[in-house]
C-alpha positions in Angstrom: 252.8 42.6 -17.3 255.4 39.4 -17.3 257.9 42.3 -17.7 258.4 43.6 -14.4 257.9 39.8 -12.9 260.7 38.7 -15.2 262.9 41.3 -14.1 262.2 40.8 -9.9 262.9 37.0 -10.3 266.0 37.7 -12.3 267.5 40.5 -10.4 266.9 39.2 -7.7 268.4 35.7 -8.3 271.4 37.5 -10.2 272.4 39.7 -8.1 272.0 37.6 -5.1 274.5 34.9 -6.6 276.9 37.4 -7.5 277.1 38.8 -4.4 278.5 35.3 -2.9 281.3 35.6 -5.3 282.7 38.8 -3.8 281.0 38.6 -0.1 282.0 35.1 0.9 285.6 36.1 0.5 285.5 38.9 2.2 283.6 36.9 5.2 286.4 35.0 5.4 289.1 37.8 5.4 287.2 39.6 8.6 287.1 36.0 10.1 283.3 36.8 10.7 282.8 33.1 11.3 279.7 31.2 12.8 280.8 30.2 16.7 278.4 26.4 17.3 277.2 26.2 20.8 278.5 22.7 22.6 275.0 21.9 23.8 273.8 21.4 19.8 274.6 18.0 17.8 278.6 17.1 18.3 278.9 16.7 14.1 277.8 19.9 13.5 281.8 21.2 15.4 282.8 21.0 11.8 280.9 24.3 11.0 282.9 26.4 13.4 284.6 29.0 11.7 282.1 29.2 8.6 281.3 33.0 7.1 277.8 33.9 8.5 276.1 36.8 8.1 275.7 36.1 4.2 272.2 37.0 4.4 273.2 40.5 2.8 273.4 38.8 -0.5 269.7 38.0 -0.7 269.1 41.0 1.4 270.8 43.3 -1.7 269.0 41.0 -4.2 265.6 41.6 -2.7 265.3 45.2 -2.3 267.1 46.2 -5.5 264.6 44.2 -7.4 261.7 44.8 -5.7 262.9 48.5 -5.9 263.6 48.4 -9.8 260.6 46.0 -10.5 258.1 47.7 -9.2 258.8 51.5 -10.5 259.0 49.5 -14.0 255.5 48.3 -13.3 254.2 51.4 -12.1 255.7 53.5 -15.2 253.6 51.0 -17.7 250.9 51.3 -15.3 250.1 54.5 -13.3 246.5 53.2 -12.6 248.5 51.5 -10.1 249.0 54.6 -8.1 245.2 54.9 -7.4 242.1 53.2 -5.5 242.8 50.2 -3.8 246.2 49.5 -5.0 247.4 52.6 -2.8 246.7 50.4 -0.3 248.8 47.0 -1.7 251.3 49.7 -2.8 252.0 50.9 1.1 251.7 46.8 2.3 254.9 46.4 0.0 257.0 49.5 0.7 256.0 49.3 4.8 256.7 45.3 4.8 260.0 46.0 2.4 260.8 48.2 5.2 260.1 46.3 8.0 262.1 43.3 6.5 264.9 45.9 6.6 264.6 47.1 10.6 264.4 43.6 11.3 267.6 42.7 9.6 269.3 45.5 11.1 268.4 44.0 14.5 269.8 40.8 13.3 273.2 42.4 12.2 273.6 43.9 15.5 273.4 40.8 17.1 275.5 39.0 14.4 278.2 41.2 15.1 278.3 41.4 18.8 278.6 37.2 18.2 281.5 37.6 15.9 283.2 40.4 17.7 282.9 38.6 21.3 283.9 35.6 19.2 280.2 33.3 21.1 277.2 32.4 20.1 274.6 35.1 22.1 274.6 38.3 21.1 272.0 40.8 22.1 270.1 39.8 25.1 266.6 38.2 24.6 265.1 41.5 26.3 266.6 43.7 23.9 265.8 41.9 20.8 261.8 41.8 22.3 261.9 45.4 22.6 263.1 46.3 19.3 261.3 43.7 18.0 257.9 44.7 19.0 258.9 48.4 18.2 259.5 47.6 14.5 256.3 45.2 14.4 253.9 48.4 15.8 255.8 51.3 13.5 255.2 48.7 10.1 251.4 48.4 11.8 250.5 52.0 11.9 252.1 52.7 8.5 249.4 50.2 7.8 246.4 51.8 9.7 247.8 55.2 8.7 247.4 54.5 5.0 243.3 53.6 5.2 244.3 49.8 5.8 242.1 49.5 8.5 240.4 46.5 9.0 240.3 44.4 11.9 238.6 41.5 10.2 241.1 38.0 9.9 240.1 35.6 7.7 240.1 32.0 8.5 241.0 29.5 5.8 238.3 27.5 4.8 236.1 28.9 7.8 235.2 31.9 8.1 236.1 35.6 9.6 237.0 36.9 12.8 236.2 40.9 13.8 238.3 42.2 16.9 238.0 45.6 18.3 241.5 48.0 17.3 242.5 47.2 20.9 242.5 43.8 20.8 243.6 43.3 16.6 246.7 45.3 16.8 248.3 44.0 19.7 247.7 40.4 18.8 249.1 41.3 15.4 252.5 42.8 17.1 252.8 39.7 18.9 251.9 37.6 15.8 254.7 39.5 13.8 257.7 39.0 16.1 256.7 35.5 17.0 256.7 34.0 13.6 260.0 36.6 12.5 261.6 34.3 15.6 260.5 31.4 14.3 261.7 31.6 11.0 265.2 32.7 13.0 264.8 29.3 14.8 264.4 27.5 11.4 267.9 28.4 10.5 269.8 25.8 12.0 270.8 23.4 9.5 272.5 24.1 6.3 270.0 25.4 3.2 266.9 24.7 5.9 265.5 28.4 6.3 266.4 29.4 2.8 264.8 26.3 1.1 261.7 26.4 3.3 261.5 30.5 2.4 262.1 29.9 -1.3 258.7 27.4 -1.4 256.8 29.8 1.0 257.8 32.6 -1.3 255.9 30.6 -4.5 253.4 30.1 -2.2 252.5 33.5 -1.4 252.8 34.3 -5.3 250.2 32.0 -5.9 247.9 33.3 -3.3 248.6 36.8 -4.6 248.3 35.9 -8.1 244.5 34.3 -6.5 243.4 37.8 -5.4 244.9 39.8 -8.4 247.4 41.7 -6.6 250.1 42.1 -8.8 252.7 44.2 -6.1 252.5 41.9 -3.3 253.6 39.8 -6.1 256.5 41.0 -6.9 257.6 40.6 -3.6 256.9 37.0 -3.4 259.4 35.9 -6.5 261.7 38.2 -5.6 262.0 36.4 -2.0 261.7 33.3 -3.6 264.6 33.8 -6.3 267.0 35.6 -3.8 266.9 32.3 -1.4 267.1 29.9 -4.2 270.7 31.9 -5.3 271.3 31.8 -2.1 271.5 28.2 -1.6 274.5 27.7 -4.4 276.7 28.9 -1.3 274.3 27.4 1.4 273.2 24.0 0.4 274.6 21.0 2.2 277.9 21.5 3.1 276.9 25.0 3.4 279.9 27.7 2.1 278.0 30.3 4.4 275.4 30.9 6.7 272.7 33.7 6.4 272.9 34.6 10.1 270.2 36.3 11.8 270.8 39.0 9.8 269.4 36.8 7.0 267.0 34.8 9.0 265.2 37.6 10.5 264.7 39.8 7.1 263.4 36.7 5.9 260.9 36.3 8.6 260.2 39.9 8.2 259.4 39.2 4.4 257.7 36.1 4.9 255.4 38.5 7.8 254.9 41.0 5.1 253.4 38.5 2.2 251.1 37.5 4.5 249.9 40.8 5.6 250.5 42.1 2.1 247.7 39.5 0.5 245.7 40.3 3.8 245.4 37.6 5.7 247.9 36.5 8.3 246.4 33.3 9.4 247.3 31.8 5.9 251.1 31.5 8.0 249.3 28.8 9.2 249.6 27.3 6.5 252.4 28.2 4.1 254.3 28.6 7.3 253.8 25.6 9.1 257.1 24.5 9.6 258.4 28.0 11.0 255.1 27.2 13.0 256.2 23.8 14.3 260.0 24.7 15.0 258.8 27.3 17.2 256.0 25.4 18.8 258.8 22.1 19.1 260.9 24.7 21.4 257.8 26.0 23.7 256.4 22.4 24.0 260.4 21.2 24.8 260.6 23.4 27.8 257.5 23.2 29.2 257.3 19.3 29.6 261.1 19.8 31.0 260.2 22.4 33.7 256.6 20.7 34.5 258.0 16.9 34.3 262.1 16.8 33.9 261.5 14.9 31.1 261.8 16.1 27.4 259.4 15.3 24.3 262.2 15.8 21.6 265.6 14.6 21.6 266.6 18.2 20.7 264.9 21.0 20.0 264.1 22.9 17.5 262.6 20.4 16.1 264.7 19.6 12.7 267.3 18.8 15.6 265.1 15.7 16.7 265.2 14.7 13.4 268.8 15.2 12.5 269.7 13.5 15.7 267.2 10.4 14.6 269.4 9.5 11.8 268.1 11.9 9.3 270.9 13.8 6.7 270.3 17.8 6.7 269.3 17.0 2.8 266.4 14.9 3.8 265.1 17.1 6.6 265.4 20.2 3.9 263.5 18.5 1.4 260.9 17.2 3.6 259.8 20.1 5.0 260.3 21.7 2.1 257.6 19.5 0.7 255.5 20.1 3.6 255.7 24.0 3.3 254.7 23.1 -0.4 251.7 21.6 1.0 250.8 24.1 3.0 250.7 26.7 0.0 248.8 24.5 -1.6 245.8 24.3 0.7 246.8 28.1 1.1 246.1 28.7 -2.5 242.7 27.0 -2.5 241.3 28.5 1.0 243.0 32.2 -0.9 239.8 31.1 -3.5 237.2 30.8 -1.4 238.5 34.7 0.5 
């Protein structure tokens, strides 16, 4: 069975590197370059101009070995096709997919940036709305397949039942809040990809845990496609993913969760997409309640950078911390 895992890691990682080789240039050549607001850190000017929308490398490396690993698995083992795994078979083809619409949103508003030459691109309203609509299709694709359960489990607590009424929309609003916040994430060089490639182990582990081989697939594959991606995104970054890249990676990171069946554990192996969302809501309230602001900038690897810390050190600490989140992730996935 090391076979097919092999080959996801590998393909993955591979084809994701060599992508760069061939994409960056071409970046360049279309002057599809990364406008930086004048409201964020004054050092990070220097980044104007750099290729974004590199996330298709990782995005091609992802779903061609997912794609290639898995019908390798499932030819050496059709038992895979029945029972239960039906069900872990659907949670990796629906979240692959919804990984992909979410991209697609980001690409639209990538290139309505690099077109119009600024930094906003679709409106907030318009991104909600598709947002939400992807998040409810890969949710009944879920409930239409027999995954029906409206139990979460709680690490290291317990279970919570909801009524269908109640579950479905709080997962909707669940989905799209944490795709966001892996988007927000993305603002220093090698931040959201680093952070991703450790949540992606994570996951793996958890999935290894509960013996569900599919789900982890998907988990190296996400984990090796970020890792090549930061040869061309580490500090000084050659590229940036874009939200193209940011938000399939929130979509994937959405998926794994829901794929090992239980979304709270984002809690956990995403806590730092967590607190860089939660840094921005807490920023604005105390601003519009007491004109006075908690952070020195938000999101909140912004505070940090603008407290004297390098984008290296703020990428390998919370890279550590997401590490120790899947740890206590892996241990509560025991006691499920």
């Amino acid at each position: 069975m090391n076979g097919p895992f092999l080959m996801a890691a590998g393909l993955s990682f591979g084809i994701t590197a060599l992508l760069g080789l061939w994409l960056i240039p071409v970046l360049r050549r279309l002057k599809y370059g990364q406008t930086i607001l004048d409201i964020g850190p004054s050092w990070h000017k220097n980044k104007q101009g750099t290729p974004t929308m590199g996330g298709l490398m990782f995005i091609a490396g992802i779903l061609v070995a997912v794609s290639a690993s898995f019908t390798a698995m499932i030819g050496s083992h059709p038992e895979l096709l029945q029972g239960y795994h039906r069900i872990l078979n659907v949670r990796l083809i629906a979240g692959l997919l919804m990984a992909v619409g979410y991209a697609l949103i980001g690409f639209a508003d990538d290139y309505v940036k690099v077109s119009k030459k600024q930094n906003l691109g679709l409106t907030p309203g318009q991104k909600l709305i598709v947002q939400f609509l992807v998040a409810f299709l890969y949710l009944w694709s879920l409930f239409a397949s027999g995954d029906r359960s409206t139990v979460l489990l709680i690490p290291f607590w317990g279970q919570l039942s909801f009524a269908p009424w109640l579950y479905y929309p709080l997962c909707a609003i669940g989905i799209v809040y944490f795709v966001n916040s892996v988007n927000l994430t993305d603002g220093l060089d090698g931040l959201a990809a680093s952070v991703t490639a450790v949540a992606g182990i994570g996951f793996f582990a958890v999935a290894a845990v509960l013996s569900m081989l599919q789900i982890q697939l998907f988990a190296l594959a996400v984990s090796a496609g970020c890792i090549a991606f930061l040869i061309y995104n580490f500090y000084p970054a050659k590229v940036f993913m874009g939200d193209t890249g940011s938000m399939f990676l929130g979509g994937c990171v959405v998926a794994l969760a829901f794929g090992v069946g239980a979304p709270m554990l984002l809690g956990l192996i995403g806590i730092i997409y967590l607190c860089e969302s939660l840094s921005v809501v807490i920023q604005v309230i105390s601003f519009k309640t007491t004109g006075k602001r908690i952070f020195k900038m938000s999101p909140i690897h912004h505070h940090f950078e603008m407290s004297g810390y390098t984008e290296v050190q703020i990428g390998f600490a919370f890279s550590l911390i997401t590490a120790l989140g899947s740890i206590l992730a892996f241990f509560a996935a025991r006691g499920f």
